[in-house]
Backbone as JSON, one array per atom type, in Angstrom:
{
  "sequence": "XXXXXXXXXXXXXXXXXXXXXXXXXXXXXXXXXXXXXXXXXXXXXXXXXXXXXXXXXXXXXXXXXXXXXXXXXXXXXXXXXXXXXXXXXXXXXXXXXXXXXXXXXXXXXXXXXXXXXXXXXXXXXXXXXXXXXXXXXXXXXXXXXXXXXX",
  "N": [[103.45, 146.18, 119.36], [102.53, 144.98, 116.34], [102.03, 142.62, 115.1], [100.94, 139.69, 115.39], [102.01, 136.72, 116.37], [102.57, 133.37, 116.2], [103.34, 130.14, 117.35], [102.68, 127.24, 118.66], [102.98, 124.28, 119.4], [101.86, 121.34, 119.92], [101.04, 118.51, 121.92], [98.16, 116.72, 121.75], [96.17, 113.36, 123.89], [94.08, 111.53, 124.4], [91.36, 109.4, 125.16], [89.14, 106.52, 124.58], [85.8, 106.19, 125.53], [85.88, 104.8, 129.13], [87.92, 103.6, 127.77], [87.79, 101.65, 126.4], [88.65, 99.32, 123.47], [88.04, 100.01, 120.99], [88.92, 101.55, 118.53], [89.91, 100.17, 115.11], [91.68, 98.48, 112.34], [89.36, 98.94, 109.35], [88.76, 101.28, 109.96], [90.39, 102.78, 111.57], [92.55, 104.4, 110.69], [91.0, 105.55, 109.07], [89.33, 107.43, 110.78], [91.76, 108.97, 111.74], [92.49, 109.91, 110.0], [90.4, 111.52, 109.29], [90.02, 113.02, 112.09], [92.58, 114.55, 111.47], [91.82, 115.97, 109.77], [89.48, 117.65, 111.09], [91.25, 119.12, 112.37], [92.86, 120.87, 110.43], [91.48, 122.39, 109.16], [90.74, 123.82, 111.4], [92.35, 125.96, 111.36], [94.65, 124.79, 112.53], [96.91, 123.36, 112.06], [97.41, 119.89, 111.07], [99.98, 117.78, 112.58], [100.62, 114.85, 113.15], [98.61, 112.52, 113.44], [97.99, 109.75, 115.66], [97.91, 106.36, 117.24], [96.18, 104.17, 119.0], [94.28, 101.03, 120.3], [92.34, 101.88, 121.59], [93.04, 104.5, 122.53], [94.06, 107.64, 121.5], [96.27, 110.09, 120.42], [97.36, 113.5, 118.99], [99.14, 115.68, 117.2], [99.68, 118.65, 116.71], [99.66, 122.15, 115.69], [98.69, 124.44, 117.46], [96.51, 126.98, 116.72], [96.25, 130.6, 116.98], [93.32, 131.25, 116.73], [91.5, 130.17, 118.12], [90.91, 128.4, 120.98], [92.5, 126.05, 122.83], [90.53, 124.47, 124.55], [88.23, 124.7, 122.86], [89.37, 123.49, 120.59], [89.31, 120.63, 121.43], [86.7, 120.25, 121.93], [85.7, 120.04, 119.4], [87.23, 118.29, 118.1], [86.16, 116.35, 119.35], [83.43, 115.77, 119.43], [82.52, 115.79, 116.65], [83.85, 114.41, 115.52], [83.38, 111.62, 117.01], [80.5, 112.02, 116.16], [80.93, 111.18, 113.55], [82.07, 108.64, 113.81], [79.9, 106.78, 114.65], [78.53, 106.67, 112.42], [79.59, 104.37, 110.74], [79.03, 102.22, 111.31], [76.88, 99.36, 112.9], [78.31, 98.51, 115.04], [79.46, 100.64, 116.19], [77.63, 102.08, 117.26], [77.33, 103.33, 120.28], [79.66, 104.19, 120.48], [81.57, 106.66, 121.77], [84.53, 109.08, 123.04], [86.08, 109.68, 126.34], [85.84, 111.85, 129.22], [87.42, 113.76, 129.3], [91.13, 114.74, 128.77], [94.63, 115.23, 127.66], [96.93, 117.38, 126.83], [100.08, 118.8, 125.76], [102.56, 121.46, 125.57], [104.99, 121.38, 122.74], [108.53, 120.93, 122.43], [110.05, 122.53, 119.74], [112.52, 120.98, 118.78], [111.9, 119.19, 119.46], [110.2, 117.91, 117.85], [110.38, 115.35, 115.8], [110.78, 113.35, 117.45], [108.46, 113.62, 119.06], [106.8, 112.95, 116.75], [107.41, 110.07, 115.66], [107.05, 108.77, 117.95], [104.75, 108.64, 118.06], [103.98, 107.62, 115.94], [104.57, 104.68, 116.49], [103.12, 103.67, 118.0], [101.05, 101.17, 118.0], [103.3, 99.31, 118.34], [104.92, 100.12, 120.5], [102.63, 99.76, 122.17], [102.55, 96.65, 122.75], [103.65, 96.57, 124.83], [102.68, 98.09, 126.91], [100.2, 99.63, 128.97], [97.77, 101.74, 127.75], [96.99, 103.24, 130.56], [99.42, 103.71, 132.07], [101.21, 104.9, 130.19], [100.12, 107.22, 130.12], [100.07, 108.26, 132.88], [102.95, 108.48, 132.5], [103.65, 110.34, 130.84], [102.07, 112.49, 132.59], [104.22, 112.59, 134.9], [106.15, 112.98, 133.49], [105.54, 115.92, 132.66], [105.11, 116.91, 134.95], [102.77, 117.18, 136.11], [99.98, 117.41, 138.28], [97.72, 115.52, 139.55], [95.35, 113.72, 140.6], [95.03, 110.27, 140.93], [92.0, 109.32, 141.04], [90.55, 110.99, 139.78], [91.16, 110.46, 137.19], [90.36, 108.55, 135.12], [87.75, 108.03, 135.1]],
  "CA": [[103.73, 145.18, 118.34], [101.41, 144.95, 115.35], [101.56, 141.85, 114.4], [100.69, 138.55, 116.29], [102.86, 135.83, 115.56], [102.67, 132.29, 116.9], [104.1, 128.35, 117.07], [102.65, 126.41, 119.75], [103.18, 123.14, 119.07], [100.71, 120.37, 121.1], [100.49, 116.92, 121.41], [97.07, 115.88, 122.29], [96.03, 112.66, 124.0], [92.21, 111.13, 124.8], [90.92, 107.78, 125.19], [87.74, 106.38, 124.44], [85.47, 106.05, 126.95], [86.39, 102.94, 129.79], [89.12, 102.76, 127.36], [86.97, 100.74, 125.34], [89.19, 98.85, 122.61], [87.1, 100.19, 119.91], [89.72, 101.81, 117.3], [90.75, 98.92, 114.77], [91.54, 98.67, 111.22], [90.04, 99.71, 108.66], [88.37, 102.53, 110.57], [91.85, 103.35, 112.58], [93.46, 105.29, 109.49], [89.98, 106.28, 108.83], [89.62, 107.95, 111.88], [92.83, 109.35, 112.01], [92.45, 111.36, 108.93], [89.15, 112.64, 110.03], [90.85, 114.23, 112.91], [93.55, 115.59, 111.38], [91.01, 116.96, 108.88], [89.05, 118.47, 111.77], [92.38, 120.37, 112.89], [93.47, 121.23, 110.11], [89.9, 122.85, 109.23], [90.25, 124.75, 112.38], [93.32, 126.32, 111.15], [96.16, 124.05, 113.54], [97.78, 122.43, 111.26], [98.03, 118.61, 111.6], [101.28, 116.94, 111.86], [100.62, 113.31, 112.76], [97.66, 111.7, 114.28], [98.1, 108.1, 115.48], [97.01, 106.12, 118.71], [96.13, 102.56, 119.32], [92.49, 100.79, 120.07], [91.56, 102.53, 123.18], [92.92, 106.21, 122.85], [94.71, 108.92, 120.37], [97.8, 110.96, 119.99], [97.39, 114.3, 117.74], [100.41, 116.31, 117.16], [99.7, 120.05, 116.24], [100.05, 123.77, 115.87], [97.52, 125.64, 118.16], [95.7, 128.26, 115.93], [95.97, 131.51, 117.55], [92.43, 131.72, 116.31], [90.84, 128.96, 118.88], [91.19, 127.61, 122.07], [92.47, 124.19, 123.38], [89.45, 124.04, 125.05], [87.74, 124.64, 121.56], [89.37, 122.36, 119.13], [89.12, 119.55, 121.63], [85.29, 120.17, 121.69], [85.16, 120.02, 117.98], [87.45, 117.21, 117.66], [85.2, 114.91, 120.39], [81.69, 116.08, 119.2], [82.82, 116.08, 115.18], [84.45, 112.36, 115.4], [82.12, 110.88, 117.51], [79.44, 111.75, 115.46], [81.22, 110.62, 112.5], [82.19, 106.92, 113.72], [78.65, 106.38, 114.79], [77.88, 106.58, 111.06], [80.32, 103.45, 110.2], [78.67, 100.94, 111.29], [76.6, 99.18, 114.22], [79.47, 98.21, 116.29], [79.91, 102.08, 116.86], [76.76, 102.98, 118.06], [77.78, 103.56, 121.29], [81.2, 105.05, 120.86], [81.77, 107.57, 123.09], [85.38, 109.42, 124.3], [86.33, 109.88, 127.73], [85.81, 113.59, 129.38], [88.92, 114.14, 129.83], [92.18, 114.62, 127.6], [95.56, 115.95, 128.01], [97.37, 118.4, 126.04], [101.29, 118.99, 126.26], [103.56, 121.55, 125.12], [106.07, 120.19, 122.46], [109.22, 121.95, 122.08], [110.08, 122.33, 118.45], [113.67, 120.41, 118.61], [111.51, 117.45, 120.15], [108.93, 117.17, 117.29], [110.69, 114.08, 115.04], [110.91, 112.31, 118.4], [107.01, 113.47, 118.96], [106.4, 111.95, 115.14], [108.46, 108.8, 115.54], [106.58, 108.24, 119.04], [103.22, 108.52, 117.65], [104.1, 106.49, 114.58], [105.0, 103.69, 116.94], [101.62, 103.34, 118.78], [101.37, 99.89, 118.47], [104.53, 98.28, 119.02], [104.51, 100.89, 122.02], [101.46, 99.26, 123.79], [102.3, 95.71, 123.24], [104.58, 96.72, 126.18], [102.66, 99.54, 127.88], [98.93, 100.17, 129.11], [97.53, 103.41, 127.84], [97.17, 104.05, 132.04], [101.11, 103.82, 131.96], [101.55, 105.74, 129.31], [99.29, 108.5, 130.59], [100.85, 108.28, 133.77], [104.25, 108.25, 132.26], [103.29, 111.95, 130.52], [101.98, 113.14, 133.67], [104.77, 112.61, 135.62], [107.39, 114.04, 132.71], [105.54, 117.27, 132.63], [105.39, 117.52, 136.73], [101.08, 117.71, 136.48], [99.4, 117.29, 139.81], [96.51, 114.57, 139.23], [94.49, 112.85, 141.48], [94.41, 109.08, 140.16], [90.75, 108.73, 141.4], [89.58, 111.26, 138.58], [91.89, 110.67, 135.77], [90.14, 107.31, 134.61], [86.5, 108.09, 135.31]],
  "C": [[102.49, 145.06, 117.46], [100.81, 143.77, 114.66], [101.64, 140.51, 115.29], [101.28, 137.23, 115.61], [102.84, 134.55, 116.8], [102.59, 130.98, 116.6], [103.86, 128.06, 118.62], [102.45, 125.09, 118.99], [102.05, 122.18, 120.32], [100.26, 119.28, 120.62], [99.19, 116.54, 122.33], [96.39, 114.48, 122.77], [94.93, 112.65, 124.87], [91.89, 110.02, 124.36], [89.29, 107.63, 125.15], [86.95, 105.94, 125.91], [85.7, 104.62, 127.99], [87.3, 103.01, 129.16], [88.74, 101.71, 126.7], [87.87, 100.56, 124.02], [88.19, 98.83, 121.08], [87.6, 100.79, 118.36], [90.4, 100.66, 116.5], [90.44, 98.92, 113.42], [89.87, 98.42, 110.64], [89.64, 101.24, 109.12], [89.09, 103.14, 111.53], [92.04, 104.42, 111.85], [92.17, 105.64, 108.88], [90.02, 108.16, 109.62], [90.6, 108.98, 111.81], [93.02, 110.69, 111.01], [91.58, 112.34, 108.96], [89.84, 113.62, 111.09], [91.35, 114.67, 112.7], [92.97, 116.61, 110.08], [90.32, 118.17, 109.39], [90.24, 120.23, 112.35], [92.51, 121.06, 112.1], [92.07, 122.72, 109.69], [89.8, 124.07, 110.19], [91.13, 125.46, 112.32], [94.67, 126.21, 112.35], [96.04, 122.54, 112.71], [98.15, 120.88, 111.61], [99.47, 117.93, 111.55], [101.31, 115.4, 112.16], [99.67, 113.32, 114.11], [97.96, 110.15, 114.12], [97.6, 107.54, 117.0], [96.87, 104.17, 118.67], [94.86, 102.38, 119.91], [91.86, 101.15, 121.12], [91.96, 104.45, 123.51], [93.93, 107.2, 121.28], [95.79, 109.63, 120.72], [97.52, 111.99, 118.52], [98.39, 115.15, 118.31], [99.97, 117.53, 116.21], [100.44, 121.12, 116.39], [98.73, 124.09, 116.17], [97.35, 126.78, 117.35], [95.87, 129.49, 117.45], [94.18, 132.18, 117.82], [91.13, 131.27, 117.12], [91.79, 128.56, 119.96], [91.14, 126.05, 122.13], [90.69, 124.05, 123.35], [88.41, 123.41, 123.59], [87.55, 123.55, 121.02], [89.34, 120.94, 119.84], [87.61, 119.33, 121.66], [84.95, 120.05, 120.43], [86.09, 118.6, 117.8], [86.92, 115.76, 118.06], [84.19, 115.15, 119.28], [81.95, 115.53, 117.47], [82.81, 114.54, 115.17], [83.58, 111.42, 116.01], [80.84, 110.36, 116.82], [79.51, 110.86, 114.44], [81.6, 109.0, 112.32], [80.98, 106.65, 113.92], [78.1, 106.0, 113.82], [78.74, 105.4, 110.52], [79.84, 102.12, 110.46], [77.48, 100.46, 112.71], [77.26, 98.58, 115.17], [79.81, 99.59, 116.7], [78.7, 102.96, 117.71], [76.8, 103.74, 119.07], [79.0, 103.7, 121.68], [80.7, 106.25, 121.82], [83.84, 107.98, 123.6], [84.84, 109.86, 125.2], [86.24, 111.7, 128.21], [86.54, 114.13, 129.04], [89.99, 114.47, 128.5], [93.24, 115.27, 128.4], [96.48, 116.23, 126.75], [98.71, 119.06, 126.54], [102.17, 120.05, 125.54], [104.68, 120.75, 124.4], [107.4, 121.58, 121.44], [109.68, 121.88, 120.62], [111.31, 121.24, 117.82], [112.78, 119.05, 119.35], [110.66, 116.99, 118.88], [108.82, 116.27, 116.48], [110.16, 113.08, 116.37], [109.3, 111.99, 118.69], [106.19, 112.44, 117.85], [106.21, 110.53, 115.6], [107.05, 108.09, 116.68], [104.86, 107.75, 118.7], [102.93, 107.59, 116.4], [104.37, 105.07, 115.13], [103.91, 103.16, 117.98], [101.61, 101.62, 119.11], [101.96, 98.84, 118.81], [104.81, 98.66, 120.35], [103.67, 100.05, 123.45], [101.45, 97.63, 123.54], [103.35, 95.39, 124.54], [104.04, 97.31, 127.59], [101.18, 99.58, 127.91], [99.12, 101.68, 128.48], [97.64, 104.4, 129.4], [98.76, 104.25, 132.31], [101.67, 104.83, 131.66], [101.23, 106.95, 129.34], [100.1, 108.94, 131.44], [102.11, 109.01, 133.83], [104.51, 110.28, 132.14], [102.77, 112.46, 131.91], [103.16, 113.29, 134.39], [106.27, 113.94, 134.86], [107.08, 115.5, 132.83], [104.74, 117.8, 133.47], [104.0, 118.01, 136.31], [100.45, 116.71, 137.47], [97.85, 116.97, 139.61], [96.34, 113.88, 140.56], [94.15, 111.58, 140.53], [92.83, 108.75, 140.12], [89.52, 109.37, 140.14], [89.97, 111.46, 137.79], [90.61, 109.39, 134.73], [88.3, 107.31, 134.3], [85.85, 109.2, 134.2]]
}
């Protein structure tokens, strides 16, 4: 075959560190565009970043050109740096090690949208640990609670 052809779709989710309630207007939809600037930058295409004041939701296309591993190291290190510069309530931002990264089948990705567009009416129902949880369990991944959180 000669020619390399590929659609991975991937919804990304990562919380700030502790879960620290530190995302909040007007530097939410700041934020938000920064990251999907970083993706898009890295050639994986953004289709909706959104999240709520303790973690994130990005909805892509995986570049053939870069690794997960990669663009989540450029989207921590990049953003990080960049809220630090907003103010002194950010000094000490910081995400969490961790993240998780899901297959999204292409007939799911309105519902992906919709879900991520609904962030905050979402969590005045639902912990982010819930919600994590919730994704773990849907796509059958074998976690140890003791070092999801840490």
């Amino acid at each position: 075959m000669g020619q390399s052809l590929v659609k991975n779709y991937i919804h990304i989710i990562f919380s700030t560190k502790h879960r620290e309630p530190l995302i909040h207007p007007p530097i939410e939809a700041e934020l938000h565009a920064y990251l999907g600037g970083i993706c898009n930058k890295l050639d994986c295409p953004v289709i909706k970043v959104g999240g709520y004041s303790d973690h994130i939701h990005i909805l892509c296309m995986l570049s053939k050109k870069i690794t997960l591993m990669k663009l989540m190291e450029e989207l921590k290190s990049h953003s990080s740096k960049w809220i630090k510069t907003k103010g002194t309530g950010y000094e000490n931002f910081y995400w969490q090690d961790g993240y998780g990264a899901f297959s999204v089948n292409p007939s799911e990705i309105d519902t992906v949208i919709a879900y991520i567009a609904n962030q905050h009416e979402h969590h005045s129902k639902k912990t982010f640990q819930d919600e994590y949880r919730a994704f773990l369990k849907k796509y059958n991944v074998e976690y140890n609670e003791k070092y999801v959180w840490d």
